[in-house]
PDBQT receptor file of N, H, CA, C and O in Angstrom, charges set to zero:
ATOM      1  N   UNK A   1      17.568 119.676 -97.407  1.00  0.00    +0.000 N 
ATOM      2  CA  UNK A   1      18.477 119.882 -98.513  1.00  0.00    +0.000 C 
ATOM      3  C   UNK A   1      19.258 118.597 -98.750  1.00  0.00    +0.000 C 
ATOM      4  O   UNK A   1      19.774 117.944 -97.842  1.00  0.00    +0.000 OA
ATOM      5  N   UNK A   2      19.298 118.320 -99.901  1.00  0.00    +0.000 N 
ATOM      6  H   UNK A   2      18.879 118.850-100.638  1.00  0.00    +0.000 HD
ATOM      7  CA  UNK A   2      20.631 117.244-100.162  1.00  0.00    +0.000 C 
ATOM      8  C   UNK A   2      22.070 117.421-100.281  1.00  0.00    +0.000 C 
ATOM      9  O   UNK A   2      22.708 118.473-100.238  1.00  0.00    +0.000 OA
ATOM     10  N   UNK A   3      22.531 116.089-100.455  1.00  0.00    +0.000 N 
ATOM     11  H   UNK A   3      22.013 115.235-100.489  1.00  0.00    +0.000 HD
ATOM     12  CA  UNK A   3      24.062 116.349-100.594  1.00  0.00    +0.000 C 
ATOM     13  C   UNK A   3      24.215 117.515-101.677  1.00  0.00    +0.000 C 
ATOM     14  O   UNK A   3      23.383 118.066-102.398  1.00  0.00    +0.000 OA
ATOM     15  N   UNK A   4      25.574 117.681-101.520  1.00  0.00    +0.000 N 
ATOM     16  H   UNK A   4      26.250 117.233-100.934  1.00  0.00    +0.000 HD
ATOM     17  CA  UNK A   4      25.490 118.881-102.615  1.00  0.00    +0.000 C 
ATOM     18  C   UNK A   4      27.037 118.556-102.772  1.00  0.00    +0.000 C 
ATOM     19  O   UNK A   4      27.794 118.295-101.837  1.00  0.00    +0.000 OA
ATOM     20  N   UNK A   5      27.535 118.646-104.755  1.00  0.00    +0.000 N 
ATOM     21  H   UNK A   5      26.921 118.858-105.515  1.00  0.00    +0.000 HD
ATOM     22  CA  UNK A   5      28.975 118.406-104.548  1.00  0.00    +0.000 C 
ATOM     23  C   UNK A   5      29.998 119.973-104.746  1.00  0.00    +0.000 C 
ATOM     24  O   UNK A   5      29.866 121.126-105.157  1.00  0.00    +0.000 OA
ATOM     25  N   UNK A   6      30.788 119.287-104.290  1.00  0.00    +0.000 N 
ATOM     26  H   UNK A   6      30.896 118.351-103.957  1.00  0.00    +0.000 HD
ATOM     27  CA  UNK A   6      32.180 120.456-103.646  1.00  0.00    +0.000 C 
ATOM     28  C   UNK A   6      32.151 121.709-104.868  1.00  0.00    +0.000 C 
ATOM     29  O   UNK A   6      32.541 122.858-104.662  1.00  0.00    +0.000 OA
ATOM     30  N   UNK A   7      31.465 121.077-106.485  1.00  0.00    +0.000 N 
ATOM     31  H   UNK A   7      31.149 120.144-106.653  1.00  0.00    +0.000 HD
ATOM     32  CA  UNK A   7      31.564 122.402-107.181  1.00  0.00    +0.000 C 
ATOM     33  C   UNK A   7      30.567 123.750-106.767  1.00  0.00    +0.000 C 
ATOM     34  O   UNK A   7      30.782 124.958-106.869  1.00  0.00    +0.000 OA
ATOM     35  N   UNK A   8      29.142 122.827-106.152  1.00  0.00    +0.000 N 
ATOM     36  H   UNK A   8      28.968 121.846-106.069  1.00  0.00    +0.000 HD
ATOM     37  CA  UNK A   8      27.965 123.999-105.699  1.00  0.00    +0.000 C 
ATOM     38  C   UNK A   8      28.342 124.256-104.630  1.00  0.00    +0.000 C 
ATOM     39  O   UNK A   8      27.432 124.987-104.238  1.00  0.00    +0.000 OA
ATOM     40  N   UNK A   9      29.366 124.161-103.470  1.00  0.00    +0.000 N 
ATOM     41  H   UNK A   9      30.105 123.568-103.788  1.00  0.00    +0.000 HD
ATOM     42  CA  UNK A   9      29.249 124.334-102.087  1.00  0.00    +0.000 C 
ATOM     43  C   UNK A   9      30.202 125.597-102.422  1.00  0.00    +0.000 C 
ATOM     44  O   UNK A   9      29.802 126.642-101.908  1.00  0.00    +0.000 OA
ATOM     45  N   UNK A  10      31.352 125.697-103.164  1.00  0.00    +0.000 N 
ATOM     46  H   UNK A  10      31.677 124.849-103.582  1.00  0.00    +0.000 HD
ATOM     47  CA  UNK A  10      32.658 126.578-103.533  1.00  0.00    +0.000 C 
ATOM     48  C   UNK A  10      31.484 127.720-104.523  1.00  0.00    +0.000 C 
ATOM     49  O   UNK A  10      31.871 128.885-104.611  1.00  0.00    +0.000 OA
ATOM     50  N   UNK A  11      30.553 127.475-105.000  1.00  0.00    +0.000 N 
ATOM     51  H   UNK A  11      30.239 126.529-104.928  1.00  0.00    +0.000 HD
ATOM     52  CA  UNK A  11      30.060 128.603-105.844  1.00  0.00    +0.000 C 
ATOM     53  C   UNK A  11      29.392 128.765-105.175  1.00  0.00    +0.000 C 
ATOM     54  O   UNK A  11      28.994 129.732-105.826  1.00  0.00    +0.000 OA
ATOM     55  N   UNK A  12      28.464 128.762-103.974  1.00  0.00    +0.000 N 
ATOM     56  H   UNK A  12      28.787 127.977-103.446  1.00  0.00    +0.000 HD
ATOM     57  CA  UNK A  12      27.683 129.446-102.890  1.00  0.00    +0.000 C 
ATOM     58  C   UNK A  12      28.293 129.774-101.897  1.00  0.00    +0.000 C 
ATOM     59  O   UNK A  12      27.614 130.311-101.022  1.00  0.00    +0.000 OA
ATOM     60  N   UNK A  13      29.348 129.643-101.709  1.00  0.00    +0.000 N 
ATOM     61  H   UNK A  13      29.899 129.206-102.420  1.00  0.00    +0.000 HD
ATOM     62  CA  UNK A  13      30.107 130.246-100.993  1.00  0.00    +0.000 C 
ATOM     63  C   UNK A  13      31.076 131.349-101.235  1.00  0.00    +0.000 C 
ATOM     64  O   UNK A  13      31.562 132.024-100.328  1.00  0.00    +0.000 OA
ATOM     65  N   UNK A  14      31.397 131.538-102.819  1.00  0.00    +0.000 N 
ATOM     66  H   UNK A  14      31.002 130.990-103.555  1.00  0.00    +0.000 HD
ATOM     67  CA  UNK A  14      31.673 132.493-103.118  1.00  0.00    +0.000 C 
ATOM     68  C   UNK A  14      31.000 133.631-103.792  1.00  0.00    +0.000 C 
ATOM     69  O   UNK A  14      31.567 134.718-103.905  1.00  0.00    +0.000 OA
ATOM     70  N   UNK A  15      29.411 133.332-104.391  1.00  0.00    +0.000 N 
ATOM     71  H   UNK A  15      28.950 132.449-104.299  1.00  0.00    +0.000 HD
ATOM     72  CA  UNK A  15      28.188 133.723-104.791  1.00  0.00    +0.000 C 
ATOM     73  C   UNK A  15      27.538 134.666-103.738  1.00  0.00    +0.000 C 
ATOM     74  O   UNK A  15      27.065 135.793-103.886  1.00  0.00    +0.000 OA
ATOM     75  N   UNK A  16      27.667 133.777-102.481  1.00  0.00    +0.000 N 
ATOM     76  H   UNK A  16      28.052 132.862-102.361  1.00  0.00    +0.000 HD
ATOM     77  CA  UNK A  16      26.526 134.322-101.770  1.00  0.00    +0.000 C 
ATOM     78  C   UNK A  16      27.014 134.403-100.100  1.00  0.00    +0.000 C 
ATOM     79  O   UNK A  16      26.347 134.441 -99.066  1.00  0.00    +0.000 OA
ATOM     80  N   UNK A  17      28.463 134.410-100.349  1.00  0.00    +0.000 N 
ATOM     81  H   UNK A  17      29.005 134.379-101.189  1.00  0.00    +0.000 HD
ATOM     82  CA  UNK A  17      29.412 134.305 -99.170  1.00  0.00    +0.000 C 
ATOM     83  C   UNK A  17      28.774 133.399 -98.086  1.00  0.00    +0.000 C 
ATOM     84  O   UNK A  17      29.173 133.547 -96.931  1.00  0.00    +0.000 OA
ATOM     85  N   UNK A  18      27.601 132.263 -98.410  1.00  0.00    +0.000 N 
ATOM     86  H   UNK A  18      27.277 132.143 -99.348  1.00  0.00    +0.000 HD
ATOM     87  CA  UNK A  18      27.624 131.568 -97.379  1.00  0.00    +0.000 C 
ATOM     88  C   UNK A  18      28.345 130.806 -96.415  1.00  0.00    +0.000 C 
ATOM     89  O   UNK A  18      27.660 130.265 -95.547  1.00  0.00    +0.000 OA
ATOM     90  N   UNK A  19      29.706 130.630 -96.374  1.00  0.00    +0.000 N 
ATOM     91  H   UNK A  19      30.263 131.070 -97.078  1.00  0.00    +0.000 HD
ATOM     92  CA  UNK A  19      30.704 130.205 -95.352  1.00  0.00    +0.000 C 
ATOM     93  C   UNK A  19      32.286 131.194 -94.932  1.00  0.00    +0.000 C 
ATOM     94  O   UNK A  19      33.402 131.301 -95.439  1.00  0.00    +0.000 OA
ATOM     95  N   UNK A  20      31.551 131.785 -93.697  1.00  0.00    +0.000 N 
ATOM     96  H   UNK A  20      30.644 131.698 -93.286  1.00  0.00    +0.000 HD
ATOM     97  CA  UNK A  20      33.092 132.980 -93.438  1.00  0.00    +0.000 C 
ATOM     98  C   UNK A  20      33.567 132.245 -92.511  1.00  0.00    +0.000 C 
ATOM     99  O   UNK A  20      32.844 131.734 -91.656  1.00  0.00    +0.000 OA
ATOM    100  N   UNK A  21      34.932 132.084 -92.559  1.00  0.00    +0.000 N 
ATOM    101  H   UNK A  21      35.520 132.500 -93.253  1.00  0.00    +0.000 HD
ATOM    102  CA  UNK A  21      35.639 132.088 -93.817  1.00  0.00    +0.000 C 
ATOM    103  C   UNK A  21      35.641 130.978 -94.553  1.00  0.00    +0.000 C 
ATOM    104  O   UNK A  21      35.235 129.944 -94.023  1.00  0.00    +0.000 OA
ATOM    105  N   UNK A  22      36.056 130.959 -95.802  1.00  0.00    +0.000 N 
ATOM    106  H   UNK A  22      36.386 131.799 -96.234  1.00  0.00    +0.000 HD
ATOM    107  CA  UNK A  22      35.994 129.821 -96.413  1.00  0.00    +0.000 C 
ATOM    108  C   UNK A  22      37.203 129.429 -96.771  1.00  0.00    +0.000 C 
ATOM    109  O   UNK A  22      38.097 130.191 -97.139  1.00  0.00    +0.000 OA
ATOM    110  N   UNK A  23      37.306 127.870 -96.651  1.00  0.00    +0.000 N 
ATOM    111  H   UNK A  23      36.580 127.251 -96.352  1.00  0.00    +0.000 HD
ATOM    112  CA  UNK A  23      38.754 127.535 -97.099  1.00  0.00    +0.000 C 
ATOM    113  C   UNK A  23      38.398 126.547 -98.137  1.00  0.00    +0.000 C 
ATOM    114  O   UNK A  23      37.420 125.801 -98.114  1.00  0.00    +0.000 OA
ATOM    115  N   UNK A  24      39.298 126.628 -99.041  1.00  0.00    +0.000 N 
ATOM    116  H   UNK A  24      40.094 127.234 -99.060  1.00  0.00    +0.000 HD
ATOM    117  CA  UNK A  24      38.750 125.871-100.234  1.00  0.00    +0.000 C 
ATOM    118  C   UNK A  24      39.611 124.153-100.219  1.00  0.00    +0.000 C 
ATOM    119  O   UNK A  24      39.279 123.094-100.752  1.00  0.00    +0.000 OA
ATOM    120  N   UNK A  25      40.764 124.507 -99.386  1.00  0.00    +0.000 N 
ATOM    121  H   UNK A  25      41.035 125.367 -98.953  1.00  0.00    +0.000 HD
ATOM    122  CA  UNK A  25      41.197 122.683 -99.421  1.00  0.00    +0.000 C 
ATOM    123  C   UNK A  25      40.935 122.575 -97.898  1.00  0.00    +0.000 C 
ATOM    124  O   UNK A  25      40.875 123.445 -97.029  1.00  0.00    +0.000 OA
ATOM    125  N   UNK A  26      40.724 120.492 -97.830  1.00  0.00    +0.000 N 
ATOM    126  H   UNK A  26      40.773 119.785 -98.536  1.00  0.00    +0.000 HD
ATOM    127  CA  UNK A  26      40.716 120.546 -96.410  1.00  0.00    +0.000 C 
ATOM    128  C   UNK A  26      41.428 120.830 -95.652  1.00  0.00    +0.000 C 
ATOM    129  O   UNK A  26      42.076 121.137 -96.653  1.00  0.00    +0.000 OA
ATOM    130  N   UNK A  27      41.931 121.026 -94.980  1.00  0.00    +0.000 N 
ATOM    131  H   UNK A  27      41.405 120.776 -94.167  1.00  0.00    +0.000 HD
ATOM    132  CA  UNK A  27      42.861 121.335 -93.680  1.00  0.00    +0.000 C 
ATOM    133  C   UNK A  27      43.142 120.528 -92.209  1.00  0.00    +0.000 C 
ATOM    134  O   UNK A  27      42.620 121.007 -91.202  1.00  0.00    +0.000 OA
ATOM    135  N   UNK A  28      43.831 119.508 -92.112  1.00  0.00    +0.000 N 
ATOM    136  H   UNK A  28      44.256 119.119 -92.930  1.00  0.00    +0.000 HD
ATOM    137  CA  UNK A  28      43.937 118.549 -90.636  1.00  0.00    +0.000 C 
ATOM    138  C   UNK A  28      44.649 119.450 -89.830  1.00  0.00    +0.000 C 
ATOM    139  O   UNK A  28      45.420 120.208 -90.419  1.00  0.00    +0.000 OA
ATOM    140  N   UNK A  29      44.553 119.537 -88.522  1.00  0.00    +0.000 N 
ATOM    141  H   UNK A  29      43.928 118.921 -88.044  1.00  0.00    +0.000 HD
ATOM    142  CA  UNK A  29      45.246 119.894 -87.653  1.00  0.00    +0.000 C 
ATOM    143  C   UNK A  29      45.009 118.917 -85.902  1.00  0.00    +0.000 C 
ATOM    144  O   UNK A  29      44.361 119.114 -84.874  1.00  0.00    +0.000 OA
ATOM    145  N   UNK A  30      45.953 117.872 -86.405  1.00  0.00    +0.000 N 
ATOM    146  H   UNK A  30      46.479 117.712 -87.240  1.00  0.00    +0.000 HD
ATOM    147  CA  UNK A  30      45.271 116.983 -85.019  1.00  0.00    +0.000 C 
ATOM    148  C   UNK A  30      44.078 115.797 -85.945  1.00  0.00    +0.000 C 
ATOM    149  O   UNK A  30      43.971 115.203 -87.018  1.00  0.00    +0.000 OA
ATOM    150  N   UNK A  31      43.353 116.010 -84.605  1.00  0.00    +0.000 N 
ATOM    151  H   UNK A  31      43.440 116.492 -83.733  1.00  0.00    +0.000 HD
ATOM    152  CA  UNK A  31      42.479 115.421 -85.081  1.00  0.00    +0.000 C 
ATOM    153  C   UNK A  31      41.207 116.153 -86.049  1.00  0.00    +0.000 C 
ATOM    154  O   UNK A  31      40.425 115.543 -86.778  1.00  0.00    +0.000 OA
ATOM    155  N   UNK A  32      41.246 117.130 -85.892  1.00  0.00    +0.000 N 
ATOM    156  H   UNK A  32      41.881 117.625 -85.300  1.00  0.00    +0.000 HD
ATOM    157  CA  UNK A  32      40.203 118.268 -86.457  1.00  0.00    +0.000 C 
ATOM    158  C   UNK A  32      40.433 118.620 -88.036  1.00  0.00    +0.000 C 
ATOM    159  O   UNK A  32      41.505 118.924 -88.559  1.00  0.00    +0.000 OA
ATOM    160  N   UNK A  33      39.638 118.545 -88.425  1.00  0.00    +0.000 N 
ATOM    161  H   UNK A  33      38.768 118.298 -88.000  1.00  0.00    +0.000 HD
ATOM    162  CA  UNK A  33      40.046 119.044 -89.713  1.00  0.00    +0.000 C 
ATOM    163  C   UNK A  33      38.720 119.637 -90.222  1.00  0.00    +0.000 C 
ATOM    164  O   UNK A  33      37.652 119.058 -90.020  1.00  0.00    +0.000 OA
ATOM    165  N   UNK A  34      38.859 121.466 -91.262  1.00  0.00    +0.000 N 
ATOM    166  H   UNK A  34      39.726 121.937 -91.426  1.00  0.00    +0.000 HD
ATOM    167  CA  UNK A  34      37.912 121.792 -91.581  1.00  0.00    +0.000 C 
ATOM    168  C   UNK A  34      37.976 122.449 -92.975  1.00  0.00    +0.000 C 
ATOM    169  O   UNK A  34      39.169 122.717 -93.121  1.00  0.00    +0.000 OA
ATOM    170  N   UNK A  35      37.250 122.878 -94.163  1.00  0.00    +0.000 N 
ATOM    171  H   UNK A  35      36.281 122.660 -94.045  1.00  0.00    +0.000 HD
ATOM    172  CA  UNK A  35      37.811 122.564 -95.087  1.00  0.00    +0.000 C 
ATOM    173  C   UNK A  35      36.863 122.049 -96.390  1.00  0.00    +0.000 C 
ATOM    174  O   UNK A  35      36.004 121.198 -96.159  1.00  0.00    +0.000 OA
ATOM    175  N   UNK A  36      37.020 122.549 -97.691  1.00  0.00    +0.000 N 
ATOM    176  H   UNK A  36      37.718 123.241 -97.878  1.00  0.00    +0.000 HD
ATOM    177  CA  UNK A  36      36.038 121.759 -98.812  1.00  0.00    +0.000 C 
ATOM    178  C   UNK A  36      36.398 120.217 -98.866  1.00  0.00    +0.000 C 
ATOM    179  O   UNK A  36      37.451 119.926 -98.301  1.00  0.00    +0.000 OA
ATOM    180  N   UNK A  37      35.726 119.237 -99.427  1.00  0.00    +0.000 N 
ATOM    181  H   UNK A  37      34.870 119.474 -99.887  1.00  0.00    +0.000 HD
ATOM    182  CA  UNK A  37      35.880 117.917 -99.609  1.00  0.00    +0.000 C 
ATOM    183  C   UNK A  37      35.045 117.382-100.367  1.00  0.00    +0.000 C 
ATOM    184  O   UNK A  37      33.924 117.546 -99.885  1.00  0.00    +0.000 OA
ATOM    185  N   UNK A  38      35.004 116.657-101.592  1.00  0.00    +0.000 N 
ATOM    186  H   UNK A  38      35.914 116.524-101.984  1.00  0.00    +0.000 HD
ATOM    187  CA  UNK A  38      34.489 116.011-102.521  1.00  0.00    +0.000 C 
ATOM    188  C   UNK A  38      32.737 116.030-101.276  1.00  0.00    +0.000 C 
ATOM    189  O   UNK A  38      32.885 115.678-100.106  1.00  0.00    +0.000 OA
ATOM    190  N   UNK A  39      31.352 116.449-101.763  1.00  0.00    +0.000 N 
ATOM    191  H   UNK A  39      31.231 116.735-102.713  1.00  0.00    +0.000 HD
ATOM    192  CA  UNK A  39      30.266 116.445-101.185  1.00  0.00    +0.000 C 
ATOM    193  C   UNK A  39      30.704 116.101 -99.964  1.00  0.00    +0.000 C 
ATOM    194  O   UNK A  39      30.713 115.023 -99.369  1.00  0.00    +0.000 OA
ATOM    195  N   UNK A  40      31.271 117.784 -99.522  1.00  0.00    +0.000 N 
ATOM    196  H   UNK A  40      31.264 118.660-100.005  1.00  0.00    +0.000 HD
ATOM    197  CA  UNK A  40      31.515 118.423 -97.837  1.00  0.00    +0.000 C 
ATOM    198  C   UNK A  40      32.033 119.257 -97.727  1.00  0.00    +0.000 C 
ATOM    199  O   UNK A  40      32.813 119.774 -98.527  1.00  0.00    +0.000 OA
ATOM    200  N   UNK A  41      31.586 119.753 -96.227  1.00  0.00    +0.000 N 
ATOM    201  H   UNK A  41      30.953 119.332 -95.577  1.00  0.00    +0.000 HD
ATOM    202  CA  UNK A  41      32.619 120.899 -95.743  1.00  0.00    +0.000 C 
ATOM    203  C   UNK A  41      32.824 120.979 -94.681  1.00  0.00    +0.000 C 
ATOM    204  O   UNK A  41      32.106 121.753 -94.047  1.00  0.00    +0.000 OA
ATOM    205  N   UNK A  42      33.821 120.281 -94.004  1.00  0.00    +0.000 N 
ATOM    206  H   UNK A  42      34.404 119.652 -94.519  1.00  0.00    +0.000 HD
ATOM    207  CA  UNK A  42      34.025 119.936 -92.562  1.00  0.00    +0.000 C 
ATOM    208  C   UNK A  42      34.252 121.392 -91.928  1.00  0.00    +0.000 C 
ATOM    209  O   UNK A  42      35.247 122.066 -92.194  1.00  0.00    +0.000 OA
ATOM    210  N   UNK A  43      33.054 121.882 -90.912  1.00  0.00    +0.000 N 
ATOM    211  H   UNK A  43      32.246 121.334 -90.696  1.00  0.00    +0.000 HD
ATOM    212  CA  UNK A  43      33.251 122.936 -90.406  1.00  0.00    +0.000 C 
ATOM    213  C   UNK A  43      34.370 123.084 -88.771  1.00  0.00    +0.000 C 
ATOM    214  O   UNK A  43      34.918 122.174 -88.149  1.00  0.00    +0.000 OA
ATOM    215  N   UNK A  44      34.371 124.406 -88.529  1.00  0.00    +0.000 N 
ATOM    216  H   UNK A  44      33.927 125.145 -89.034  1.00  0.00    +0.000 HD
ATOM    217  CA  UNK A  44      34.862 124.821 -87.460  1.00  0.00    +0.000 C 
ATOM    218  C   UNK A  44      34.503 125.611 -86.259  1.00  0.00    +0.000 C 
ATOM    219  O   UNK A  44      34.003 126.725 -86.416  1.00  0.00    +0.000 OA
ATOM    220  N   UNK A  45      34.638 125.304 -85.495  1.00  0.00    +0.000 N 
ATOM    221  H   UNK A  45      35.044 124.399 -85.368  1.00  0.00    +0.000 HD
ATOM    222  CA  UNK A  45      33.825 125.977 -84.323  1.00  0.00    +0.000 C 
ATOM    223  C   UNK A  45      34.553 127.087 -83.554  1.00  0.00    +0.000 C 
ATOM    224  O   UNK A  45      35.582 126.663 -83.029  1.00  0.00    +0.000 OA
ATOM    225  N   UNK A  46      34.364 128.109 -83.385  1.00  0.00    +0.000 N 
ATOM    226  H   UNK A  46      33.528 128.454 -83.812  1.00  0.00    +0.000 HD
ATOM    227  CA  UNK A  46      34.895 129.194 -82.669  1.00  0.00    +0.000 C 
ATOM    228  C   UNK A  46      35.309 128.252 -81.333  1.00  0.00    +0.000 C 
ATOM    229  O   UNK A  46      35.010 127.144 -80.887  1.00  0.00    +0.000 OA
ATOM    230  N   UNK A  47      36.235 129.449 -80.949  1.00  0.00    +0.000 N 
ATOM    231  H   UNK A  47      36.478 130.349 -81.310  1.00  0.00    +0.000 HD
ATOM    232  CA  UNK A  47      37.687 128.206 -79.913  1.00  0.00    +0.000 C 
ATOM    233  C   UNK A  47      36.624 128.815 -78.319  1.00  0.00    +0.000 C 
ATOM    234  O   UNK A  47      36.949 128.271 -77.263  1.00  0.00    +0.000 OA
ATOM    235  N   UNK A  48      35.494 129.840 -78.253  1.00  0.00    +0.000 N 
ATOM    236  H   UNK A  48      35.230 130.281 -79.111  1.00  0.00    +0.000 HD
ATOM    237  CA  UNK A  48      34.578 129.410 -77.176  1.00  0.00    +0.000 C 
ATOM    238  C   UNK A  48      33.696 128.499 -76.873  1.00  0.00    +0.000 C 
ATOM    239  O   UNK A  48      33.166 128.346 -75.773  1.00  0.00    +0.000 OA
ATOM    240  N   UNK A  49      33.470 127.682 -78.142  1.00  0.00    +0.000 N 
ATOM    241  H   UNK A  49      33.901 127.806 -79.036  1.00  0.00    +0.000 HD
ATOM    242  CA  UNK A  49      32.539 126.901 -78.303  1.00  0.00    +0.000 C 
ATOM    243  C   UNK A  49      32.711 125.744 -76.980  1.00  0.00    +0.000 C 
ATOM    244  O   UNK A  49      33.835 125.725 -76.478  1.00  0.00    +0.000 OA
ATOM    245  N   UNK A  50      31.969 125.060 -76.559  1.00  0.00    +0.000 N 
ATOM    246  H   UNK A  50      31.056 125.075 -76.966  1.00  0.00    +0.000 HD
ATOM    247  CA  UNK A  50      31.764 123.684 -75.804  1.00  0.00    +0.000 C 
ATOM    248  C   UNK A  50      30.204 122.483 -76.099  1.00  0.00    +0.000 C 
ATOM    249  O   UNK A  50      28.987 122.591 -75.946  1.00  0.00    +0.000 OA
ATOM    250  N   UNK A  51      30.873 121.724 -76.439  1.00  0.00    +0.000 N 
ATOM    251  H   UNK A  51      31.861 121.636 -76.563  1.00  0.00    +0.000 HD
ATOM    252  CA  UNK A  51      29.167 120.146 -76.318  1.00  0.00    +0.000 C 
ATOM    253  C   UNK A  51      29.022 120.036 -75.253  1.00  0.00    +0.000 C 
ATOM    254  O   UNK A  51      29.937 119.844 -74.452  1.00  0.00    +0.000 OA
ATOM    255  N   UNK A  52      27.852 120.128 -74.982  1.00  0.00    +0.000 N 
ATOM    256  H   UNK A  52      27.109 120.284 -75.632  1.00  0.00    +0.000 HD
ATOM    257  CA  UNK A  52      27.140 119.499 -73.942  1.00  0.00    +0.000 C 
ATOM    258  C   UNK A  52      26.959 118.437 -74.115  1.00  0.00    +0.000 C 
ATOM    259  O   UNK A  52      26.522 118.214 -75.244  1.00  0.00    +0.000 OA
ATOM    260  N   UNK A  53      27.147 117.217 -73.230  1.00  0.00    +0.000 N 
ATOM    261  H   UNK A  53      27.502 117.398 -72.313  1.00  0.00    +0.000 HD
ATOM    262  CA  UNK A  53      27.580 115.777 -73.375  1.00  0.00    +0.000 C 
ATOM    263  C   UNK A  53      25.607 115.482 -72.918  1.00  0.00    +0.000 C 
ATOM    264  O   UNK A  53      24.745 115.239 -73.762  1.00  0.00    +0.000 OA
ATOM    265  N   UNK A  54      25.426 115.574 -71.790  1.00  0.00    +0.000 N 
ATOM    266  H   UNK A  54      26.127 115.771 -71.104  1.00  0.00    +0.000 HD
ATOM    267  CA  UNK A  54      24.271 114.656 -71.472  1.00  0.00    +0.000 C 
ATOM    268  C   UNK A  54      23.488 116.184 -69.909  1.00  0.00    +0.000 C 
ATOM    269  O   UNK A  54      23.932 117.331 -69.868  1.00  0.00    +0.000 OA
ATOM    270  N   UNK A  55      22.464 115.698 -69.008  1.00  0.00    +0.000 N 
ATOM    271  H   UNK A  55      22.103 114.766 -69.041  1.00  0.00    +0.000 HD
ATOM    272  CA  UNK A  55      21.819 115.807 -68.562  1.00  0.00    +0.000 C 
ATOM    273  C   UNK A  55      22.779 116.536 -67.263  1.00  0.00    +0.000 C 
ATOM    274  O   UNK A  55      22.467 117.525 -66.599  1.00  0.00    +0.000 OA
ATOM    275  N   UNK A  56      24.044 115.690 -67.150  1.00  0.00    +0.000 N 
ATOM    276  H   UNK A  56      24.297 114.887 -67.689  1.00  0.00    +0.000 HD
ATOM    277  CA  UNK A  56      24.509 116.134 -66.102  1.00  0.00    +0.000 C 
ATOM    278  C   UNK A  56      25.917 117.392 -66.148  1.00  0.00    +0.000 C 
ATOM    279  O   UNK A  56      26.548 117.779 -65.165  1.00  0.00    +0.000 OA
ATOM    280  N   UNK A  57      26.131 117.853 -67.689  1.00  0.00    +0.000 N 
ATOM    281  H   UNK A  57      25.618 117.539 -68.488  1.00  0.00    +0.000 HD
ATOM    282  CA  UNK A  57      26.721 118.942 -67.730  1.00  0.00    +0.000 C 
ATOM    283  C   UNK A  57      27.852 118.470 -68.354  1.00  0.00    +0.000 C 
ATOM    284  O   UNK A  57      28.573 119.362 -68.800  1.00  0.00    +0.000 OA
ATOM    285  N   UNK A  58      28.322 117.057 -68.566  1.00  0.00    +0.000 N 
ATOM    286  H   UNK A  58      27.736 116.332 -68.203  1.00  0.00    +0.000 HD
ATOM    287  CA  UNK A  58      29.417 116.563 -68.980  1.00  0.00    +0.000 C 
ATOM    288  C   UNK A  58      30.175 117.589 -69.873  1.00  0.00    +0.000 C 
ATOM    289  O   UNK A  58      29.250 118.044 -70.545  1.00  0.00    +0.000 OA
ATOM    290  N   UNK A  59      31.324 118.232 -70.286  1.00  0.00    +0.000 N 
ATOM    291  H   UNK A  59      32.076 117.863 -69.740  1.00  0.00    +0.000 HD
ATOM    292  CA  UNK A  59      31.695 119.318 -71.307  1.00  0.00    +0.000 C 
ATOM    293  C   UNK A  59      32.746 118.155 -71.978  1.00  0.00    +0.000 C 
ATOM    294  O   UNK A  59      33.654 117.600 -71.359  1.00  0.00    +0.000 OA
ATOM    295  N   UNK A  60      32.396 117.938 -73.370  1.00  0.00    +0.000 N 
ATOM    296  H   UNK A  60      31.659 118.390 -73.873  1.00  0.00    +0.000 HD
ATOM    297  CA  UNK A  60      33.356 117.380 -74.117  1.00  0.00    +0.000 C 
ATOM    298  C   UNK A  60      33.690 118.616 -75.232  1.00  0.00    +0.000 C 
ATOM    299  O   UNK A  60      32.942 119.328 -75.903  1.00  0.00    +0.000 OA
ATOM    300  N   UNK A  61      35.396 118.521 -75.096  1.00  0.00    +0.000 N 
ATOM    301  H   UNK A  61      36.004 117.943 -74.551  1.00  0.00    +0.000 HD
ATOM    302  CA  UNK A  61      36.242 119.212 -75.599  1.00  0.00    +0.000 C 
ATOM    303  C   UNK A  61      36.651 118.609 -76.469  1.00  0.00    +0.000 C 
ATOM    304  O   UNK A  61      37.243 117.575 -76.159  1.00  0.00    +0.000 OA
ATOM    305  N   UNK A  62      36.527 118.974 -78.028  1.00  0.00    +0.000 N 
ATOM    306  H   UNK A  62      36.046 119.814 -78.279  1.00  0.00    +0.000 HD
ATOM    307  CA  UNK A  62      37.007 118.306 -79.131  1.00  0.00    +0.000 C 
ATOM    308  C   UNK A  62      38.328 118.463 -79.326  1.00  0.00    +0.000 C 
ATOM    309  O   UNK A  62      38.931 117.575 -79.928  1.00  0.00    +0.000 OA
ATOM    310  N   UNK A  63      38.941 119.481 -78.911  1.00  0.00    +0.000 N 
ATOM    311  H   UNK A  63      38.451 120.203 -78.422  1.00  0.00    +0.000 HD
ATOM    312  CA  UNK A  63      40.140 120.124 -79.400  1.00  0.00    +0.000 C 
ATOM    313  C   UNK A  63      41.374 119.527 -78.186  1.00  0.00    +0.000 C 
ATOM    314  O   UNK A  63      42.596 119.564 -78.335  1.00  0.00    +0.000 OA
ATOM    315  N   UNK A  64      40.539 118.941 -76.883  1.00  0.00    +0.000 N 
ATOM    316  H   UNK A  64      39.547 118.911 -76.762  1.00  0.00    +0.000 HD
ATOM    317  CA  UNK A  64      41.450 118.029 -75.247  1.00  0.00    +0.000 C 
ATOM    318  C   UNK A  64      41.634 116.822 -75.901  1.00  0.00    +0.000 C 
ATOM    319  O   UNK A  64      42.022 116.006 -75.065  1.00  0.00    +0.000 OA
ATOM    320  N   UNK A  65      41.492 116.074 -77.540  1.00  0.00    +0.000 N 
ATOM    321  H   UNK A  65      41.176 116.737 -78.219  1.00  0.00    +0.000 HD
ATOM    322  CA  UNK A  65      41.696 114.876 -77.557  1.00  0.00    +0.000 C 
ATOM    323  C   UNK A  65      42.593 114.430 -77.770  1.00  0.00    +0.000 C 
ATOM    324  O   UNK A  65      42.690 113.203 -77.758  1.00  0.00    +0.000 OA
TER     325      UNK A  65
């Protein structure tokens, strides 16, 4: 799929409820921010979420920065 701008991302998302929930301005909190944006939509990760860094289990915490 290609870029797509902020007017088709806000009408498929309210069309076809593809993003729960949806927030229509961005939103910073820290360093995180999630949120519509001129072609984007900076998402959010449920607060169980964790990255797996590499091979040896490393856990990087986006939200410890």
């Amino acid at each position: 799929m290609s870029v797509q701008s902020d007017r088709w991302i806000r009408e498929q998302a309210f069309r076809h409820r593809s993003i729960e929930p949806f927030s229509e301005k961005q939103v910073y909190s820290g360093f995180i921010s999630h949120g519509l944006s001129s072609y984007g939509y900076d998402l959010r990760g449920s607060g169980e979420s964790k990255n797996f860094a590499n091979v040896n289990c490393a856990i990087i915490d986006p939200k410890a920065v």
